[in-house]
N, CA, C and O atoms as a Tinker XYZ file with bonds, in Angstrom:
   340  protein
     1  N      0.813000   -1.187000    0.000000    73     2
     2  CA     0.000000    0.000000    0.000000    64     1     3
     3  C      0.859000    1.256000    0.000000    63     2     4     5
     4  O      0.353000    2.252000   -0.516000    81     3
     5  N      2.094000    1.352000    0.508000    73     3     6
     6  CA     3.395000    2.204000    0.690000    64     5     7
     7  C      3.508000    2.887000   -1.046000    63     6     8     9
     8  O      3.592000    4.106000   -1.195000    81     7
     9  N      3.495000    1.965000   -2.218000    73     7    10
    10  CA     3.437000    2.185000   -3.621000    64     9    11
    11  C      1.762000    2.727000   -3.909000    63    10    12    13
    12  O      1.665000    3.451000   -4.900000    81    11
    13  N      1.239000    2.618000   -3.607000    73    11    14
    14  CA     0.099000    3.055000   -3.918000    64    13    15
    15  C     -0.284000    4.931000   -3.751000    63    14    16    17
    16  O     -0.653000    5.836000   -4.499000    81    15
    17  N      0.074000    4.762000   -2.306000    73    15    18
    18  CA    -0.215000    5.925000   -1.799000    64    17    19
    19  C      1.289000    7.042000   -2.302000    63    18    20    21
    20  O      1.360000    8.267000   -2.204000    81    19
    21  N      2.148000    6.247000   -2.738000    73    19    22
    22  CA     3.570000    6.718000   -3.075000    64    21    23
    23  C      2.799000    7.721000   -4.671000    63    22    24    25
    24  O      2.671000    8.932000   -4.854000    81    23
    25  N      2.558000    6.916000   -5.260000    73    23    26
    26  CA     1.620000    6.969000   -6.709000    64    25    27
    27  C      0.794000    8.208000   -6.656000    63    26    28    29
    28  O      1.046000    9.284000   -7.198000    81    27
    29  N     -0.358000    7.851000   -5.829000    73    27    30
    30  CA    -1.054000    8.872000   -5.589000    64    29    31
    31  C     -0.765000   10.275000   -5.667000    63    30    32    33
    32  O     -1.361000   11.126000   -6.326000    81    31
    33  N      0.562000   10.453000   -4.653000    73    31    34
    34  CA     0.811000   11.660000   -4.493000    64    33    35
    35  C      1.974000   12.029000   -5.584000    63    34    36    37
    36  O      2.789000   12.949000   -5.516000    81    35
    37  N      1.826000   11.121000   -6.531000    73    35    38
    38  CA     3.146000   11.842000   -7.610000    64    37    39
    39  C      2.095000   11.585000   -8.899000    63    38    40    41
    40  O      2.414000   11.120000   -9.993000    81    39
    41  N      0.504000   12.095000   -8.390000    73    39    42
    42  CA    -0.367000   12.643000   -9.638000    64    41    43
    43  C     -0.432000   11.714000  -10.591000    63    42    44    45
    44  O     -0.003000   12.155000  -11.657000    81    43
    45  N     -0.898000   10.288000  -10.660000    73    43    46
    46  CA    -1.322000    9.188000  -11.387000    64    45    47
    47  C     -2.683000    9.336000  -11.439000    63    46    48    49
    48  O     -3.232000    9.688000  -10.396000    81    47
    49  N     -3.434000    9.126000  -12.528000    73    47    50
    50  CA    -4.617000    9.254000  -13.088000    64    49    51
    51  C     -5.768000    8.772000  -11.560000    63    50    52    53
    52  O     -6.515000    9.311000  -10.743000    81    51
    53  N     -5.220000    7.367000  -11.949000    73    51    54
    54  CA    -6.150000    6.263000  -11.364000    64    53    55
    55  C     -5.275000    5.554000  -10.059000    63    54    56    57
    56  O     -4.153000    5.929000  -10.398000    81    55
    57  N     -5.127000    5.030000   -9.207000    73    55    58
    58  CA    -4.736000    4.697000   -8.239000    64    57    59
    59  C     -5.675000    3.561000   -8.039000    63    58    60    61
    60  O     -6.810000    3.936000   -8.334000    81    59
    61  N     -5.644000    2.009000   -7.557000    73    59    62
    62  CA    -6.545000    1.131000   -7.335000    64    61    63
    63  C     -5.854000    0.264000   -6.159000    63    62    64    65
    64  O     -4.774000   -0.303000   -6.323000    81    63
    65  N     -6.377000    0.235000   -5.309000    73    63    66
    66  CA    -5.642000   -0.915000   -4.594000    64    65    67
    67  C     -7.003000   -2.397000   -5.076000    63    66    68    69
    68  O     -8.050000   -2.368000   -5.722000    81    67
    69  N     -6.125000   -3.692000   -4.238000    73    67    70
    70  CA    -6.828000   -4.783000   -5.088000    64    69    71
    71  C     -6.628000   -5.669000   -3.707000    63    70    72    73
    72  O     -5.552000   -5.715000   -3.111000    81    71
    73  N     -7.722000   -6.308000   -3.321000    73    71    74
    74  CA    -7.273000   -7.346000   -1.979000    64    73    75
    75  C     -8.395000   -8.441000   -2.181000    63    74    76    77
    76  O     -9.613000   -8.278000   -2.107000    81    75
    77  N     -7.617000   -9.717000   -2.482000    73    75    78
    78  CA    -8.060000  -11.061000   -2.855000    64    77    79
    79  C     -7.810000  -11.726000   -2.421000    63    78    80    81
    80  O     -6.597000  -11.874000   -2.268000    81    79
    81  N     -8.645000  -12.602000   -1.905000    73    79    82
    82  CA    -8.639000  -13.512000   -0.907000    64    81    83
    83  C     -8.300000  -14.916000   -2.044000    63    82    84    85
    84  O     -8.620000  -15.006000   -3.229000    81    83
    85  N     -7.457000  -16.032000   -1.077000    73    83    86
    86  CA    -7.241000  -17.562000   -1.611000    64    85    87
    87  C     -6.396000  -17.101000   -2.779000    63    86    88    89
    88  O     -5.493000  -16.282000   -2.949000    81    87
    89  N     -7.305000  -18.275000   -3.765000    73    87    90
    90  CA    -6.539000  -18.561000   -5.045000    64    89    91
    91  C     -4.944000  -19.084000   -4.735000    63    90    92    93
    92  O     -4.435000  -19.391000   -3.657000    81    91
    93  N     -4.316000  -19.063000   -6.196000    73    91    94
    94  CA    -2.976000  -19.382000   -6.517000    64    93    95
    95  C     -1.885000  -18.559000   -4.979000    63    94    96    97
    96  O     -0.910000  -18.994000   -4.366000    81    95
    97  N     -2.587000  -17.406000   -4.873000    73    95    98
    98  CA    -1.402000  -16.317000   -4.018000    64    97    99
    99  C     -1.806000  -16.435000   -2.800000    63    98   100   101
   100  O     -1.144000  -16.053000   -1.835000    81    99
   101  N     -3.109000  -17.060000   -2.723000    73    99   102
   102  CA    -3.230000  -16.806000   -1.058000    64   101   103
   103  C     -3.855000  -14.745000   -0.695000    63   102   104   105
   104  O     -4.050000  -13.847000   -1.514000    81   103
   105  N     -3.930000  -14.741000    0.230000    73   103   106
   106  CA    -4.271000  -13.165000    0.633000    64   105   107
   107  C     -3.091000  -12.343000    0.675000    63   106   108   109
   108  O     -2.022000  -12.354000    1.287000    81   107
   109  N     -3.766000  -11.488000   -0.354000    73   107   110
   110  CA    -2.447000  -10.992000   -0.761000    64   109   111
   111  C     -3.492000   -9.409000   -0.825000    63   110   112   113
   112  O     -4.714000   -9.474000   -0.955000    81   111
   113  N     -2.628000   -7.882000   -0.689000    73   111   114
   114  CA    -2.956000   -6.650000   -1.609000    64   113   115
   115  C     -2.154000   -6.601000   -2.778000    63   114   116   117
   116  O     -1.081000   -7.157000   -3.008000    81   115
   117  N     -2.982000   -5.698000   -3.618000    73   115   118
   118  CA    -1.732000   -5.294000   -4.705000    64   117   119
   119  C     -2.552000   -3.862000   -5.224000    63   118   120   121
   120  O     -3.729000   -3.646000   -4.936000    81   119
   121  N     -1.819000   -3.061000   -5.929000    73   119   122
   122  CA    -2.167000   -2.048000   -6.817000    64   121   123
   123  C     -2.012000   -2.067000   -7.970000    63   122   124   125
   124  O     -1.520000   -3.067000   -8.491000    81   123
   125  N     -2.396000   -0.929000   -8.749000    73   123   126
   126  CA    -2.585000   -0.763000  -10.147000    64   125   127
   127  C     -2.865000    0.483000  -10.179000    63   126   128   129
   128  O     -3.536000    1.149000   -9.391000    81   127
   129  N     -2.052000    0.930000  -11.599000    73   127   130
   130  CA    -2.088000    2.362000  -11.644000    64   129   131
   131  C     -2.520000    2.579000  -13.416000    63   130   132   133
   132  O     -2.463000    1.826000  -14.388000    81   131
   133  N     -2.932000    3.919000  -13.229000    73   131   134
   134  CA    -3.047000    4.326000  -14.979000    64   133   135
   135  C     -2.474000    6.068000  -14.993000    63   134   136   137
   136  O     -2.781000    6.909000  -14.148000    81   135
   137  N     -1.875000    6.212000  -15.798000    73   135   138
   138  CA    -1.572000    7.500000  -15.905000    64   137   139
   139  C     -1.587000    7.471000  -17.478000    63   138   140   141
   140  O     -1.092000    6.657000  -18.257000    81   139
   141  N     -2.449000    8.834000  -17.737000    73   139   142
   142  CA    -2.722000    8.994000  -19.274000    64   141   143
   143  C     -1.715000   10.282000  -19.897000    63   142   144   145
   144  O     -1.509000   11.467000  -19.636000    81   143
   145  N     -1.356000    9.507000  -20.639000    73   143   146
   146  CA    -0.268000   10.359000  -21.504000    64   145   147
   147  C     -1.028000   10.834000  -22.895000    63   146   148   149
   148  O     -1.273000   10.145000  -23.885000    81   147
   149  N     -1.278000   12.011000  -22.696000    73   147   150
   150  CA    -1.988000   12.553000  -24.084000    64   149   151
   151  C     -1.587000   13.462000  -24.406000    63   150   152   153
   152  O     -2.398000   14.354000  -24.652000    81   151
   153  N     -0.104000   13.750000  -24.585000    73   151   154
   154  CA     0.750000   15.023000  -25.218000    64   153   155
   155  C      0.499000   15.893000  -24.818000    63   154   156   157
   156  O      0.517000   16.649000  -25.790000    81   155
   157  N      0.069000   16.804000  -23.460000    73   155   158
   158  CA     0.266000   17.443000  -23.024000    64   157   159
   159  C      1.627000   18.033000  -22.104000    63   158   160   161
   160  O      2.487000   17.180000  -22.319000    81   159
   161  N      1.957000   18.609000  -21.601000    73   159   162
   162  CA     3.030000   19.122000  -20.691000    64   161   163
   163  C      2.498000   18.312000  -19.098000    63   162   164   165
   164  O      3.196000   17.433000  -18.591000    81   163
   165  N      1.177000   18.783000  -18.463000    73   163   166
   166  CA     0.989000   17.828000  -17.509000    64   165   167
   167  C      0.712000   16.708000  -17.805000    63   166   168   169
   168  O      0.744000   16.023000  -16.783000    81   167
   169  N      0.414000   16.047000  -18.793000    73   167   170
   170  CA     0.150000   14.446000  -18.398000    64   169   171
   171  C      1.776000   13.697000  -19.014000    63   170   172   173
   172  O      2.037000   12.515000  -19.239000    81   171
   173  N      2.769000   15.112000  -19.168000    73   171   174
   174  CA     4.361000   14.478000  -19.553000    64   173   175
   175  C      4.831000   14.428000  -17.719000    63   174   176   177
   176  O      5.447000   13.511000  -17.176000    81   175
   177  N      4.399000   15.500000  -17.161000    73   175   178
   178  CA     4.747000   15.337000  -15.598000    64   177   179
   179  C      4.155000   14.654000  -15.105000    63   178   180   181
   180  O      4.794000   14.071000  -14.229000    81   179
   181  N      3.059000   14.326000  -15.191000    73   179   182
   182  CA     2.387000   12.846000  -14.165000    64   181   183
   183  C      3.084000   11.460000  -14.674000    63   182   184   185
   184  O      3.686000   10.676000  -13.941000    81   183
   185  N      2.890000   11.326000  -16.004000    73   183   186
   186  CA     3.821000   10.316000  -16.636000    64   185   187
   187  C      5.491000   10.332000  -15.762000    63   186   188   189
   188  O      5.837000    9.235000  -15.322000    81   187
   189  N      6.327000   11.359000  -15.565000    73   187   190
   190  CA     6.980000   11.430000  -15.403000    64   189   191
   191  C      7.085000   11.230000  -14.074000    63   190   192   193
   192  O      7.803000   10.235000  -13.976000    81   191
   193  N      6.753000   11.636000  -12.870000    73   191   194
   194  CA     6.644000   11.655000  -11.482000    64   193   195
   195  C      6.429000    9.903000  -11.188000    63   194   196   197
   196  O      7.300000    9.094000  -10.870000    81   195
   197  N      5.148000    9.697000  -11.390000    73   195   198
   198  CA     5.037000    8.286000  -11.088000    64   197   199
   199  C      5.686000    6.920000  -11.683000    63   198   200   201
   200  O      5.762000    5.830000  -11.116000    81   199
   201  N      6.202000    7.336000  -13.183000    73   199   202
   202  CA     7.682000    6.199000  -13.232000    64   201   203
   203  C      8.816000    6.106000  -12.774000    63   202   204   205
   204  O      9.450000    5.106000  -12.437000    81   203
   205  N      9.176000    7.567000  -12.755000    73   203   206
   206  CA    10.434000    7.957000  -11.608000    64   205   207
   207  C     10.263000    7.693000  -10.009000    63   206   208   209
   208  O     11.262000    7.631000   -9.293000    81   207
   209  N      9.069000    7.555000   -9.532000    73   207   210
   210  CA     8.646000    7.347000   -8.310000    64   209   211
   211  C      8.626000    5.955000   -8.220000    63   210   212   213
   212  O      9.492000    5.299000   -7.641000    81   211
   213  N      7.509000    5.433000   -8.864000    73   211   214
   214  CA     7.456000    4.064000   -8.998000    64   213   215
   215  C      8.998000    2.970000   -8.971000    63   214   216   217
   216  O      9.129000    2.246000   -7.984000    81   215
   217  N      9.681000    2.941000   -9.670000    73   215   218
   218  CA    11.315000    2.241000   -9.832000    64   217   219
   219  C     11.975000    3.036000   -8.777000    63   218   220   221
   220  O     12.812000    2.437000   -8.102000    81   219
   221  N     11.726000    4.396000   -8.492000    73   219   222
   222  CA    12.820000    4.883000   -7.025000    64   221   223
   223  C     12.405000    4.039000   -6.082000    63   222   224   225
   224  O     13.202000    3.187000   -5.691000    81   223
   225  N     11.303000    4.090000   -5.617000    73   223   226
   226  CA    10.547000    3.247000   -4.545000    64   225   227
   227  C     10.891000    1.600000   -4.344000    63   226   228   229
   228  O     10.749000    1.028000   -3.263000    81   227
   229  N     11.428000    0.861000   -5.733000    73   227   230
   230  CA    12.173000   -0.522000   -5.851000    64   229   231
   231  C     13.196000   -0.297000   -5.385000    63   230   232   233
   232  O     13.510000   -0.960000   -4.397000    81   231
   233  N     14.073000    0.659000   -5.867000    73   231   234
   234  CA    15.734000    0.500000   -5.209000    64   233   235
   235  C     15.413000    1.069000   -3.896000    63   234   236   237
   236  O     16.018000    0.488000   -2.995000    81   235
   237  N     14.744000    1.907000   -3.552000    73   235   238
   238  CA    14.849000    2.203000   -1.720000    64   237   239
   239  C     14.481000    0.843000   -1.085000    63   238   240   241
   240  O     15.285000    0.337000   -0.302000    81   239
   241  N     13.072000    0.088000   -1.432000    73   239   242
   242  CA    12.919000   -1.315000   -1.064000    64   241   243
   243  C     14.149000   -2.037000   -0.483000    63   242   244   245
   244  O     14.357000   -2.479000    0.647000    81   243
   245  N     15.338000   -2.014000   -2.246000    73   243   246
   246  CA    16.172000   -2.935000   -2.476000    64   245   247
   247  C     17.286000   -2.789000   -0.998000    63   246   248   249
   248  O     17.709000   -3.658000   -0.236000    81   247
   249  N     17.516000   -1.163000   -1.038000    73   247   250
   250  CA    18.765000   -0.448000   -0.553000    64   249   251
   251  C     18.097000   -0.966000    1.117000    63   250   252   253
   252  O     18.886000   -1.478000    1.911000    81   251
   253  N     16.639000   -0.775000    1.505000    73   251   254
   254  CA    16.585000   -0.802000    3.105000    64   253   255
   255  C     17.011000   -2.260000    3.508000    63   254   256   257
   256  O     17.600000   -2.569000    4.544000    81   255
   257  N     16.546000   -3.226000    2.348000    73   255   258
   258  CA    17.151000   -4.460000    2.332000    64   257   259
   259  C     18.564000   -4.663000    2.139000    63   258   260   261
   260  O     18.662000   -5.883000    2.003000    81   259
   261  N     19.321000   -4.329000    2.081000    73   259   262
   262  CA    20.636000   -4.024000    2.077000    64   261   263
   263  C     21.209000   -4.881000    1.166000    63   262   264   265
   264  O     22.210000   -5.473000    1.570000    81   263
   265  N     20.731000   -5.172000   -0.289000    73   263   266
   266  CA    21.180000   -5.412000   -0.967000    64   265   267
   267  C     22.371000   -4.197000   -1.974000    63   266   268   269
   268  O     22.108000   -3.024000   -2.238000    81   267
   269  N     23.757000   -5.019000   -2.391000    73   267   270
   270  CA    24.765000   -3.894000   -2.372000    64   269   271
   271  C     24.421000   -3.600000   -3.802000    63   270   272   273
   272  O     24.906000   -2.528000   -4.165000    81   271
   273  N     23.641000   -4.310000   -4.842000    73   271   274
   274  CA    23.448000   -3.398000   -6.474000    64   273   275
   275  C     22.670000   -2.505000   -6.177000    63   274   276   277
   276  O     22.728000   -1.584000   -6.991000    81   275
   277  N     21.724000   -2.298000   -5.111000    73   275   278
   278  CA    20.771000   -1.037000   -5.026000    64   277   279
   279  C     22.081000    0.266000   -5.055000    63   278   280   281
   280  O     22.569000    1.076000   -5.843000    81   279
   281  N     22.224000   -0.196000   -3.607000    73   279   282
   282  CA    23.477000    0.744000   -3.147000    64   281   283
   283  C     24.135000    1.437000   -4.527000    63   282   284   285
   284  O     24.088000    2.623000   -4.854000    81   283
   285  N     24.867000    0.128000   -5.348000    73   283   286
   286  CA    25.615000    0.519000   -6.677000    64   285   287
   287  C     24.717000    1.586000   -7.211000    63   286   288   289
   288  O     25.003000    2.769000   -7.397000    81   287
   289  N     23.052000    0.685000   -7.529000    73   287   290
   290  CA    22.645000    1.892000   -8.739000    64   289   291
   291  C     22.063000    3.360000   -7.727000    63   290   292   293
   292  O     21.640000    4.434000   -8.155000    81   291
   293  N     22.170000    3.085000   -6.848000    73   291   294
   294  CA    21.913000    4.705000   -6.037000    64   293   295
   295  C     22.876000    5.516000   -6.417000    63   294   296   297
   296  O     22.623000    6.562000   -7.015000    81   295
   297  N     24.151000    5.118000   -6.103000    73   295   298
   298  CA    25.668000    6.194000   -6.766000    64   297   299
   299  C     25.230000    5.916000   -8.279000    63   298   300   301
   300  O     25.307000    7.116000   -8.543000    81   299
   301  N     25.062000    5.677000   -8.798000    73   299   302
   302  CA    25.299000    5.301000  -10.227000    64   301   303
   303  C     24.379000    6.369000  -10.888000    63   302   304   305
   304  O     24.862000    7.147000  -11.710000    81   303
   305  N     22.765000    6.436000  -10.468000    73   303   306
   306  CA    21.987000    7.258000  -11.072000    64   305   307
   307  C     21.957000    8.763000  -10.073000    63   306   308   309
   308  O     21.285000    9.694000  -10.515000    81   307
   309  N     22.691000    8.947000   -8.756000    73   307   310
   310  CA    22.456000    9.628000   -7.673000    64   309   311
   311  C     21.342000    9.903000   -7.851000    63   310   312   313
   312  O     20.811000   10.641000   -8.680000    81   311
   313  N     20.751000    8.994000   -6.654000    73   311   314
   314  CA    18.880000    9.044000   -6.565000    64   313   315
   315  C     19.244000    9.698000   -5.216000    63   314   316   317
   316  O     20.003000    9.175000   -4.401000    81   315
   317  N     18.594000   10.969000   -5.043000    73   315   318
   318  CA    18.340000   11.827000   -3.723000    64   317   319
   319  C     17.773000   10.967000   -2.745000    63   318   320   321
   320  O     17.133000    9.928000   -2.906000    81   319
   321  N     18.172000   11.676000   -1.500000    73   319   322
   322  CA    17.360000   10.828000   -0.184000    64   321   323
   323  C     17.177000    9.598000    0.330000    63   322   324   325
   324  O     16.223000    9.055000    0.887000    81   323
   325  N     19.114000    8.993000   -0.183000    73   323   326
   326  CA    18.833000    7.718000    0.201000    64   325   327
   327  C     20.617000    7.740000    0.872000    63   326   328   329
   328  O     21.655000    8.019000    0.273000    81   327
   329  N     20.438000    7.396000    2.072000    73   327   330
   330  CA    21.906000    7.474000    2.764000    64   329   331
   331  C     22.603000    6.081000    2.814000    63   330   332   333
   332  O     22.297000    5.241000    3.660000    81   331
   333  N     23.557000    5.881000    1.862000    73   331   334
   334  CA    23.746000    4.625000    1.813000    64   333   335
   335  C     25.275000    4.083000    2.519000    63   334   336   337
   336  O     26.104000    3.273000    2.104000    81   335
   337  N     25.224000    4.923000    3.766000    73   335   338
   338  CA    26.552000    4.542000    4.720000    64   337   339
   339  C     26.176000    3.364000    6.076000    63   338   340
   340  O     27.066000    3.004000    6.847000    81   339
């Protein structure tokens, strides 16, 4: 839900959370997003905010998990706001 609400606030169209019981996964949440890109200037910044948000939000995942390629691609792309000492 952390990605969802992450989404939200970096101006994605649609925002959905999804909570299903059983099946193959067992109880699980998940989300889903839509952001409409229709050649405008804002729907190039919503487009833009929530893919850049979306994949930052994987390597912070990766980095709190202390896996060391996060770390790598944190120096690598210098993604702000992530202290990796």
């Amino acid at each position: 839900m952390l990605d969802a609400m992450m989404l939200c606030s970096s101006m994605a169209d649609l925002v959905v959370i999804h909570s299903g019981g059983g099946g193959y996964a067992g109880y699980m949440t998940s989300e889903g997003i839509t952001v409409i890109a229709d050649g405008t200037a804002e729907g190039a910044e919503r487009l833009d905010h929530a893919l850049t948000n979306d994949t930052a939000l994987g390597v912070i995942r990766y980095a709190d998990a202390r896996y060391e390629e996060s770390r790598e691609e944190i120096s690598a792309k210098n993604i702000p706001h992530i202290a990796t000492a």
